[in-house]
N, C-alpha and C positions, 0 to 999 in steps of 0.2 A: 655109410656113405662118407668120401671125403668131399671137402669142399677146395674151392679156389684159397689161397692163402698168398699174403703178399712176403715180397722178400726185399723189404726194404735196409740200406744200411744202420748200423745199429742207434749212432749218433750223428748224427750226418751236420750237425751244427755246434763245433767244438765251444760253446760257452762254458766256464767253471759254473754257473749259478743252476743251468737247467739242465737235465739229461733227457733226451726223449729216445724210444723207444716206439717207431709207430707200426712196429709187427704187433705189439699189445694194444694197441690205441683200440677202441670201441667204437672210434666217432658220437661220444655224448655231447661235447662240444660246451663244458664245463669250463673248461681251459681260455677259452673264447669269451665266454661270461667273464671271469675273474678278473682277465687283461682287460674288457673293455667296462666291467660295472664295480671292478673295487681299484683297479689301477690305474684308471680311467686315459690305458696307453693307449687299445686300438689298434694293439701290432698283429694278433693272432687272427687269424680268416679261415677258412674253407678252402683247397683247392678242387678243381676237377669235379666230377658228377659219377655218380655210381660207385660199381667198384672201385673204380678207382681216387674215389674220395679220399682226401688225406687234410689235416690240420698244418697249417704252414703258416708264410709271413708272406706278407703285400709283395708282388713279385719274386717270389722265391729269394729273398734276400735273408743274410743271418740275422738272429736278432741283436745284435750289436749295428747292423747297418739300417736294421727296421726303424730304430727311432727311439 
């Protein structure tokens, strides 16, 4: 059986520091902890419900405009 699979673009927020890739992403939501309980930014959230869940910044903003 195949499943639904997303096709999102590869880096879609040109920072030097981060590369994301969220055709891999799992949604463990690890990434989320570390920004808000060791770098106490805040920037990282959850978009969307269901499939179409993805890991983002507050208003779909880059992280250099997130804060």
């Amino acid at each position: 059986l195949s499943g639904q699979t997303h096709s999102y673009p590869p880096d879609p927020d040109p920072n030097p520091y981060i590369h994301w890739d969220m055709n891999k992403c799992i949604l463990c939501r690890r990434c989320i902890r570390a920004c808000s309980e060791m770098q106490c930014a805040h920037v990282l959230t959850k978009a969307d419900r269901g499939f179409n869940q993805r890991i983002s910044t507050a208003f779909a903003t880059s992280l250099a405009q997130s804060g």
